[in-house]
C-alpha positions as CSV (number, residue, x, y, z in Angstrom):
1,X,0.0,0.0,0.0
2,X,3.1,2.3,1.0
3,X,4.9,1.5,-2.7
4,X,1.7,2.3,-4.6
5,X,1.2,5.9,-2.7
6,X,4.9,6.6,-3.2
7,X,4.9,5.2,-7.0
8,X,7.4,3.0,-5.4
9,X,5.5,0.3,-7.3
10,X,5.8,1.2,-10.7
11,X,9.2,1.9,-10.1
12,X,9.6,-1.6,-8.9
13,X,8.4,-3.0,-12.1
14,X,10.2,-1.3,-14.4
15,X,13.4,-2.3,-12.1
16,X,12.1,-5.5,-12.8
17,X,11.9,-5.3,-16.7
18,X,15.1,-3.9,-17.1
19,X,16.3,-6.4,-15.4
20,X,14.8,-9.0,-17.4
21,X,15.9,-7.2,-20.1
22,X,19.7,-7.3,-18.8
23,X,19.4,-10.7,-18.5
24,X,18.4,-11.3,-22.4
25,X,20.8,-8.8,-23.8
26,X,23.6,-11.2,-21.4
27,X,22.6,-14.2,-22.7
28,X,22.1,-12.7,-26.7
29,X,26.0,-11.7,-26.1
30,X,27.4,-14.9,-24.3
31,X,25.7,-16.5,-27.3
32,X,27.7,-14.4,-30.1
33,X,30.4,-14.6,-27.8
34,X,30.4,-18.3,-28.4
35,X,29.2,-18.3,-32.0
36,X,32.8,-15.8,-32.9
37,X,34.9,-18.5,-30.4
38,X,33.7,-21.3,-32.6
39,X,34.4,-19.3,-35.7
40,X,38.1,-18.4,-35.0
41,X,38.1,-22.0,-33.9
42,X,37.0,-23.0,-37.4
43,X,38.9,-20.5,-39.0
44,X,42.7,-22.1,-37.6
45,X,41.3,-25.3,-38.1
46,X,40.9,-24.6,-41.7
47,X,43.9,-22.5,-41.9
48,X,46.1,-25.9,-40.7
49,X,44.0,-27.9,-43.5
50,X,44.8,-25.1,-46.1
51,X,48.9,-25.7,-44.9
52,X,48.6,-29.0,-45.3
53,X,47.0,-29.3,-48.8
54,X,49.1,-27.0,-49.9
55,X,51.9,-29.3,-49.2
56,X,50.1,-31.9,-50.5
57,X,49.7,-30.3,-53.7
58,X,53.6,-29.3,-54.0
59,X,54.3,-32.7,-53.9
60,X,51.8,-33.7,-56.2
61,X,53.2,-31.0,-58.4
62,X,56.9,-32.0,-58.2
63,X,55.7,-35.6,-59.2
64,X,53.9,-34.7,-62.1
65,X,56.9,-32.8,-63.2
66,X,58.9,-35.8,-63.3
67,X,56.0,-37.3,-65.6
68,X,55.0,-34.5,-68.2
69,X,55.1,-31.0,-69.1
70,X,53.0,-28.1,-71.0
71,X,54.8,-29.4,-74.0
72,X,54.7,-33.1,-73.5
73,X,58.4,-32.9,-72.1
74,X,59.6,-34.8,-69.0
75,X,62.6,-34.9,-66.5
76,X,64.6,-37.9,-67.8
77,X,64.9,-38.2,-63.1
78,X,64.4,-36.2,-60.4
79,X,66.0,-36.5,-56.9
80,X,66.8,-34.9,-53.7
81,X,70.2,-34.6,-52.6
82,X,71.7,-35.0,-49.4
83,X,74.8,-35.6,-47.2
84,X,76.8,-38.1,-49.2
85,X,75.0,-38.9,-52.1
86,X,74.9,-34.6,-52.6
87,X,79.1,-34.7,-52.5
88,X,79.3,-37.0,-54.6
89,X,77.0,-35.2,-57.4
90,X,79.0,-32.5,-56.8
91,X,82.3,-34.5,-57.0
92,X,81.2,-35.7,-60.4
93,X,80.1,-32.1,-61.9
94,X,83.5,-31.2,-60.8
95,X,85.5,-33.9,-62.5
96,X,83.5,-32.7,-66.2
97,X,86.5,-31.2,-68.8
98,X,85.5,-29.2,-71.7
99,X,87.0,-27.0,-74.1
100,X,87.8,-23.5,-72.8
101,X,84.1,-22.2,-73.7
102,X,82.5,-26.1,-73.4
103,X,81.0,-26.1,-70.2
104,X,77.9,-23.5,-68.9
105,X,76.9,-22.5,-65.8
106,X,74.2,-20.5,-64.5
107,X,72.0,-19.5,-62.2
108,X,68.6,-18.3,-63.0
109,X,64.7,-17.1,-62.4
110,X,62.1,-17.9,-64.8
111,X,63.1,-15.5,-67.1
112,X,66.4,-17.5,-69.2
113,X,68.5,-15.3,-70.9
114,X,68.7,-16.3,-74.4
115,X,72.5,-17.9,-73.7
116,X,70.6,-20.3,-71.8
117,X,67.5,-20.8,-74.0
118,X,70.4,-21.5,-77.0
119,X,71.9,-24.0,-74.9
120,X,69.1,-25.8,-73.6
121,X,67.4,-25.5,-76.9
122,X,63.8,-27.6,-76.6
123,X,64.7,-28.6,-73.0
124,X,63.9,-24.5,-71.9
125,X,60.5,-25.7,-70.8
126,X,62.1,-27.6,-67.9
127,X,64.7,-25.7,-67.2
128,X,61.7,-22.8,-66.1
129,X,60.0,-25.0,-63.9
130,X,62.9,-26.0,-62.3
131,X,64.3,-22.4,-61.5
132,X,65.3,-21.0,-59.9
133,X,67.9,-22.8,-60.0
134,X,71.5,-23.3,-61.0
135,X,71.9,-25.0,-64.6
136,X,74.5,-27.0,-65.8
137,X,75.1,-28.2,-69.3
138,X,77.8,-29.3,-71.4
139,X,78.2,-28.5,-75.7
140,X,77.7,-31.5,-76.4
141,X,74.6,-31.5,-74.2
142,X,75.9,-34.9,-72.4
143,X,75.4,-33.5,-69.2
144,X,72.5,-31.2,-68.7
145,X,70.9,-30.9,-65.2
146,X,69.7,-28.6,-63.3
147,X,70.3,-28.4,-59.1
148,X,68.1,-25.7,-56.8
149,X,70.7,-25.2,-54.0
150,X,69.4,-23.8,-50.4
151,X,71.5,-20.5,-50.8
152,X,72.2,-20.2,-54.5
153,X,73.8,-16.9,-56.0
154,X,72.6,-13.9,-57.4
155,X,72.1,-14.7,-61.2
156,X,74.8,-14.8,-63.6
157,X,75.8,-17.1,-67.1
158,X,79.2,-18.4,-67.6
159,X,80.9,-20.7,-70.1
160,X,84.4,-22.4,-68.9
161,X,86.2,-25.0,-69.2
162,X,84.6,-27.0,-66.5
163,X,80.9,-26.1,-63.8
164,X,81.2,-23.6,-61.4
165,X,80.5,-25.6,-57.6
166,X,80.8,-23.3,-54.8
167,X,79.8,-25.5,-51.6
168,X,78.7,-22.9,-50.0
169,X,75.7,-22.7,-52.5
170,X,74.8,-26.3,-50.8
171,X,76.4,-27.0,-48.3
172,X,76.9,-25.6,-44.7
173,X,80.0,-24.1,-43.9
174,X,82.2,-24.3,-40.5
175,X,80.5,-21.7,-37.9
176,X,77.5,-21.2,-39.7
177,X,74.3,-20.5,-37.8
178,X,71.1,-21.6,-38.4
179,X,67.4,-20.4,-36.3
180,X,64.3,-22.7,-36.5
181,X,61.5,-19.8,-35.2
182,X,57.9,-20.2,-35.0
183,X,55.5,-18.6,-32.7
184,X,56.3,-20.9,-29.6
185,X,59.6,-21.8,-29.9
186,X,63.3,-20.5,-30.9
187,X,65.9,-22.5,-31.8
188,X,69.6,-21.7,-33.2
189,X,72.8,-24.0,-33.4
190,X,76.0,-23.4,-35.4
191,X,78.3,-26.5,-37.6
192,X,81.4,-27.3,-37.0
193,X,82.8,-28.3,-40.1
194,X,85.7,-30.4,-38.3
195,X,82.9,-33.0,-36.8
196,X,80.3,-32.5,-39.5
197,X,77.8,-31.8,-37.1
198,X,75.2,-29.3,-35.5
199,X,75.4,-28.1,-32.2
200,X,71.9,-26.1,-30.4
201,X,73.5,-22.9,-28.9
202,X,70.0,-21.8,-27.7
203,X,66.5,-22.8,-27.3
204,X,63.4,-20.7,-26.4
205,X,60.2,-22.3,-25.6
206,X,56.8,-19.7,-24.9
207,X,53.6,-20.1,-23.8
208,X,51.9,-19.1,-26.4
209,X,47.7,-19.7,-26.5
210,X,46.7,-21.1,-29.9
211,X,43.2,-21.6,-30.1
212,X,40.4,-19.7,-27.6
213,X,38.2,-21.7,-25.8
214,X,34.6,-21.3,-24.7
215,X,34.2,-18.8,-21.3
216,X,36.4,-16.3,-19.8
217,X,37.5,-13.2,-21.8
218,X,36.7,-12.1,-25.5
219,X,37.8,-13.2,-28.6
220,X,39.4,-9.9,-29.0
221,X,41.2,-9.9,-26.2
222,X,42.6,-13.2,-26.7
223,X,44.0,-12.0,-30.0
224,X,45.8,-9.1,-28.6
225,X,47.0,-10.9,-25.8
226,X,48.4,-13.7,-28.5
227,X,50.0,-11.1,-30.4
228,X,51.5,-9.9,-27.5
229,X,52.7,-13.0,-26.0
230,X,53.8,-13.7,-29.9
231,X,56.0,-10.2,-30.3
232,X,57.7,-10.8,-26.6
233,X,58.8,-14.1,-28.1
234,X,60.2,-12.8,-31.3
235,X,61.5,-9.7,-28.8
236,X,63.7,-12.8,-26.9
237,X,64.4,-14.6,-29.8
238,X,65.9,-11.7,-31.5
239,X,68.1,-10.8,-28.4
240,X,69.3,-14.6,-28.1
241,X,70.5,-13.9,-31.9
242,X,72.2,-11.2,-30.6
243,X,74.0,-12.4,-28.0
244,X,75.1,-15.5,-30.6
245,X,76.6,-12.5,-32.6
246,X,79.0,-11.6,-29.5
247,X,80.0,-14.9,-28.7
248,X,80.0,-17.1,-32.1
249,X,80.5,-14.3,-34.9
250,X,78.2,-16.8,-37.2
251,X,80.0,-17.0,-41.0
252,X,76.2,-17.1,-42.3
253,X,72.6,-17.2,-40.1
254,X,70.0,-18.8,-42.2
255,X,66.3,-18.4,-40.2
256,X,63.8,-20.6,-41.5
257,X,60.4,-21.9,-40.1
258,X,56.6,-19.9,-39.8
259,X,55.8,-17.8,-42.5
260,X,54.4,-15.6,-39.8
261,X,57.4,-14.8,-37.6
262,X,60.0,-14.9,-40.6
263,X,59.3,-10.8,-41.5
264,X,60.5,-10.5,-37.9
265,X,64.2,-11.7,-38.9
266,X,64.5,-10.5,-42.7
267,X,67.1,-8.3,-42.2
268,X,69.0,-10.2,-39.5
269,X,69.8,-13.3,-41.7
270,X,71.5,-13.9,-44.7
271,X,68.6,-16.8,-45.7
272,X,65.3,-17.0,-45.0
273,X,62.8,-20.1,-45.6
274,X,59.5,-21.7,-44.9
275,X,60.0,-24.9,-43.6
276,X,57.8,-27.6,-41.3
277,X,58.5,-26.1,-38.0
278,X,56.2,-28.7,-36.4
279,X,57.7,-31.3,-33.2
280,X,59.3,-30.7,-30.4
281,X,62.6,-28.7,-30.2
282,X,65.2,-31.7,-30.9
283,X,63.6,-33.3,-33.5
284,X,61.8,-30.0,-35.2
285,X,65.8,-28.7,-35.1
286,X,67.0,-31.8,-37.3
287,X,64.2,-31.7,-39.7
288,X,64.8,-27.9,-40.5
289,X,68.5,-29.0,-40.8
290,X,68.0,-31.8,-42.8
291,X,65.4,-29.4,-45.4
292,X,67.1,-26.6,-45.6
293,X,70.1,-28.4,-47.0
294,X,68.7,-30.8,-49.3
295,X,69.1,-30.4,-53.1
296,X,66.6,-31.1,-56.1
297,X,68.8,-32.4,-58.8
298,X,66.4,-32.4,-62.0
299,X,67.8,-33.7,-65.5
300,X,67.1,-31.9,-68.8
């Protein structure tokens, strides 16, 4: 009786409407909430199928190469060098003798310069789907190949009296550095050319949230504090290169791994590549070894 004389009571039940009110509008945004988690959910899931088909379809790719071409042309072999048997490919394109003008070598985009073209002559084709890469051929056309080294020089055509092989184009070289980086982890080791083997100076492991999960704090706030937890990893992965700069004065640093964290290092290393950045540190380390210097040999 008191509410009603005070309009105390109509006052009460608009309380209570907005109330009820409050209580939809929560439940309308803990919905969308949940609808945008699943989405980014969906999105990763389909950006890690994307990834994978698209290796998928490079290796599709590099064995229909070895099969046919736009012009009914084929690789007379295809193979990926390594270790050894890469030496010993090398070894042999060393031991070829020509005539003082007999033997070419270059290396080359896409775009052949018409020395190359002349000296390929129908095998051109190949040679473009191959680059770029280094091409080696002989005037008699008895050897023509073509090898895509991990760190191959800038471009440039030559005829000598034997190939031009600089190791270093394939191979790794005493006190070079190498950095497997993705968004969780940071890895870097340096040869030793004496043992033939790799030795992990450094490795970085973060905490890094990959996928938000239903509850707790927005999708947007998730992402910024990913990014940030990203950059701070980048931040100590980039000082750990720097303190490998003081101590091991690396001959070469070659960063390879994410696609997404590699900008980071562009102008800190002298080779950048994607590579399967995927296991844990050890193994991830020996797989972005044992990629980065592997060969495609291709013949013409």
């Amino acid at each position: 009786m008191l509410d009603e004389l005070l309009g105390r009571a109509e006052l009460k039940e608009r309380i209570a409407e907005l109330e009820e009110e409050i209580g939809h509008l929560e439940a309308r945004y803990e919905a969308e909430s949940d609808r945008r988690a699943e989405a980014v959910r969906a999105r990763q899931e389909a950006e890690e199928r994307v990834n994978r088909l698209e290796d998928r379809i490079a290796d599709l790719e590099g064995r229909l190469d070895a099969e046919t071409d736009d012009a009914d042309r084929s690789f007379r072999g295809r193979e990926r060098l390594a270790g050894a048997r890469l030496r010993e490919v090398l070894s042999r394109l060393r031991s070829v003798e020509t005539g003082p003008e007999g033997a070419l070598t270059a290396a080359v985009t896409d775009d052949l310069p018409a020395t190359v073209t002349d000296a390929v002559g129908d095998r051109a084709p190949l040679v473009r789907r191959a680059a770029p890469c280094l091409v080696y051929v002989d005037d008699a056309r008895l050897v023509a190949a073509t090898l895509d080294p991990p760190c191959p020089p800038e471009p440039f055509v030559a005829w000598d009296a034997g190939f031009r092989i600089d190791d270093a184009w394939f191979l790794p070289r005493d006190g070079d550095a190498l950095a497997l980086v993705r968004s969780d982890l940071f890895v870097v080791g340096t040869y030793d050319a004496d043992r033939d083997e790799w030795t992990v100076r450094e490795t970085i492991e973060s905490d890094v949230k990959n996928a938000h999960s239903k509850g707790g704090f927005s999708q947007g706030r998730f992402e910024r504090r990913r990014d940030a937890q990203v950059d701070e990893h980048v931040e100590r992965s980039l000082a750990a290169l720097d303190t490998l700069d003081a101590d091991a004065h690396p001959n070469r640093l070659l960063v390879v791994g994410e696609r997404t964290v590699l900008g980071a290092f562009e102008g800190r290393a002298d080779h950048l590549a994607r590579v399967d950045a995927s296991g844990d540190p050890d193994d991830a380390f020996a797989a972005a070894v044992d990629d980065v210097f592997t060969t495609r040999l291709s013949l013409l």
